[in-house]
C-alpha positions in Angstrom: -4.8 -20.1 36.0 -8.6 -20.9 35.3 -10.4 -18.7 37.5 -13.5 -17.3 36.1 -16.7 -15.1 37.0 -19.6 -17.9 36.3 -22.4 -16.1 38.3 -23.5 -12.6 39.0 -26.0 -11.8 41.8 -26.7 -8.2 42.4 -27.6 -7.7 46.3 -27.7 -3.8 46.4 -27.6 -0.9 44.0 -26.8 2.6 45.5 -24.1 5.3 45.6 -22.1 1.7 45.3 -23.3 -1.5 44.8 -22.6 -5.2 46.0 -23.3 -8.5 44.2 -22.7 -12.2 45.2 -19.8 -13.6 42.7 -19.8 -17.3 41.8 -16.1 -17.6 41.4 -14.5 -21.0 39.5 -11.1 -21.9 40.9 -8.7 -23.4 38.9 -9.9 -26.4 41.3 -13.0 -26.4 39.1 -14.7 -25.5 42.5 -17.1 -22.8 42.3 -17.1 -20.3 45.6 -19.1 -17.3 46.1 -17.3 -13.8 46.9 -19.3 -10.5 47.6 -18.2 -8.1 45.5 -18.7 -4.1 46.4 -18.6 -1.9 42.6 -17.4 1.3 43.2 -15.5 1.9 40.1 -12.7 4.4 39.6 -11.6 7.1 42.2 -8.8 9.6 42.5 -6.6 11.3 45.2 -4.7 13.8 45.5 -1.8 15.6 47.8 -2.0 19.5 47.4 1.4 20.7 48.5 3.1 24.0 49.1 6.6 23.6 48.1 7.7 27.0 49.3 5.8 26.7 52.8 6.6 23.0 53.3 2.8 22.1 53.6 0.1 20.1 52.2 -3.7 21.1 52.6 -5.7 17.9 54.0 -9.1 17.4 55.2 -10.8 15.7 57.4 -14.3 14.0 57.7 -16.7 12.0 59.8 -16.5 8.2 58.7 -18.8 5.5 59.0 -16.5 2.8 59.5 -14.2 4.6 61.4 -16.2 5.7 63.9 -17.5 1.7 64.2 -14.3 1.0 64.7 -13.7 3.4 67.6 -11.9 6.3 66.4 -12.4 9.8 65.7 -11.2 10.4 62.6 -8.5 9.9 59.8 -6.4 12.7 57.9 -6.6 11.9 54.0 -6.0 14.0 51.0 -8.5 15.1 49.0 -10.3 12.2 46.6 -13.4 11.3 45.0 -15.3 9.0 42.8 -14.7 9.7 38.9 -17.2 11.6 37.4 -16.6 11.6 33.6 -13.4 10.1 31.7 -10.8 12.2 32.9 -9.2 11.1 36.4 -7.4 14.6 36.3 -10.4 16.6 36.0 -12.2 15.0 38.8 -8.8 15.1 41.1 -8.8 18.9 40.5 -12.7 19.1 40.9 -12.6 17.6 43.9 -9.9 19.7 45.3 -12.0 22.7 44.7 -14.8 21.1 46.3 -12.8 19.5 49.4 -10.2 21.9 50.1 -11.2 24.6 47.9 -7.6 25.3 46.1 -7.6 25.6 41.9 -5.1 23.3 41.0 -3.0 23.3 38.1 -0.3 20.1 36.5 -0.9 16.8 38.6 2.1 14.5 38.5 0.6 11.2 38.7 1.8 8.6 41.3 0.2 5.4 40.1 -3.2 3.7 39.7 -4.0 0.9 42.8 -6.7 -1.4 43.1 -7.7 -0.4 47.0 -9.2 -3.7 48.5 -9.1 -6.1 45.5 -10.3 -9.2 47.9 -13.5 -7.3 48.0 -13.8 -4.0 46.0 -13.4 -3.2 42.5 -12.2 0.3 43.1 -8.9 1.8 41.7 -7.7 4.6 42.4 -5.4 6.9 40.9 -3.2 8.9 42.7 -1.9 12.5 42.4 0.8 14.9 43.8 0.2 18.6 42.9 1.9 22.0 44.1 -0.3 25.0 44.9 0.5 28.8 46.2 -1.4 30.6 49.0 -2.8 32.3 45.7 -4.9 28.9 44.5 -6.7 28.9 46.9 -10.2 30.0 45.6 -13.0 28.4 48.1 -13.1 27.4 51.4 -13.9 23.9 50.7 -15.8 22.1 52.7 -17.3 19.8 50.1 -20.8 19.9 48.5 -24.2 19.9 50.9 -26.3 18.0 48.9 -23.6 14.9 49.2 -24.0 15.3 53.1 -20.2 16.6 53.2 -18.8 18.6 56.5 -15.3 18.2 56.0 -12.4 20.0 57.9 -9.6 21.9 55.8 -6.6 22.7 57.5 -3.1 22.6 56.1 0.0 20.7 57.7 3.7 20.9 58.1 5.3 17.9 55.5 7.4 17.3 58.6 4.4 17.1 60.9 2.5 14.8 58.2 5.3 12.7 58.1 5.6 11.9 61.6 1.7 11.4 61.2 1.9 8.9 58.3 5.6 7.3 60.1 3.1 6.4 63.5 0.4 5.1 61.1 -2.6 5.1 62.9 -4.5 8.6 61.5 -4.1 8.5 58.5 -6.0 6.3 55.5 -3.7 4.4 52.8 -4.5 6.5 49.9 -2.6 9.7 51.9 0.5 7.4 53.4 1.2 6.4 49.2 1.1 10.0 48.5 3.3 10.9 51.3 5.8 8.1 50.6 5.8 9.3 47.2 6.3 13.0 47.8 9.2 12.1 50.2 10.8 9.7 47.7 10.3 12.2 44.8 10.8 15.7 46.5 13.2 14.8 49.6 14.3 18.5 50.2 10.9 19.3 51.3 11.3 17.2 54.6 13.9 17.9 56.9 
């Protein structure tokens, strides 16, 4: 394969930024492709072994509002900030859900939309006790964040993920994987 960037166009610089890609196929033809540059991200699935639940949140969406629904359940996640993809997973579910986490047994790194974004994300699973959680959460005012924390049965969140139509991708990997990994936990 030949394929090759040849052209980069920036369109938009903000909290993510797009650019216009001239793309060579291995055709030799060149074909332009928006590109949106996130960069890296992280999720993660708090759960309560001894309780059987996981803490989610829950949070008004752009485009899933456009798209005519209220809202998704998703674990908590976040942009990187710095070079550790485990500090940020824990820092952002103290900010999110307000729990102090501890060891995060990593799931895998995924690139999200790759016909489109250059986002990966990695992806978490982490026990916590009634006694880690610290905060209420919520997530940070000055990033325009209102978000819902509530906690879930696994059984309840499985049926959730099982019907998938409320919940985003990043939380159905996570659930898979906790189910796979940990399959005493669901009935």
């Amino acid at each position: 394969m030949d394929e090759r960037v040849v052209d980069v166009k920036p369109l938009y610089e903000g909290w993510s930024s797009m650019s216009l890609v001239g793309m060579r196929l291995s055709s030799g033809a060149v074909v332009p492709r928006h590109v949106e540059h996130h960069g890296l991200s992280v999720g993660v699935l708090p759960f309560d072994p001894v309780r059987r639940c996981a803490t989610l949140v829950r949070m008004a969406r752009a485009p899933v509002l456009l798209a005519g629904l209220e809202d998704v359940v998703e674990v908590p996640a976040g942009k990187m900030e710095g070079d550790d993809p485990q500090d940020t997973a824990r820092q952002e579910a103290l900010e999110e859900a307000g729990l102090r986490l501890g060891a995060l047994d990593r799931v895998a790194e995924f690139w999200s939309m790759p016909a489109i974004s250059s986002e990966r994300i990695t992806l978490y699973l982490a026990e916590y006790r009634d006694t880690d959680r610290v905060a209420t959460g919520g997530g940070l005012e000055e990033e325009g964040e209102e978000i819902e924390v509530f906690e879930m049965g696994l059984d309840a969140l499985w049926t959730l993920v099982a019907q998938g139509d409320k919940v985003d991708m990043k939380t159905a990997v996570l659930v898979y994987a906790l189910r796979q990994r940990r399959p005493e936990l669901f009935p």
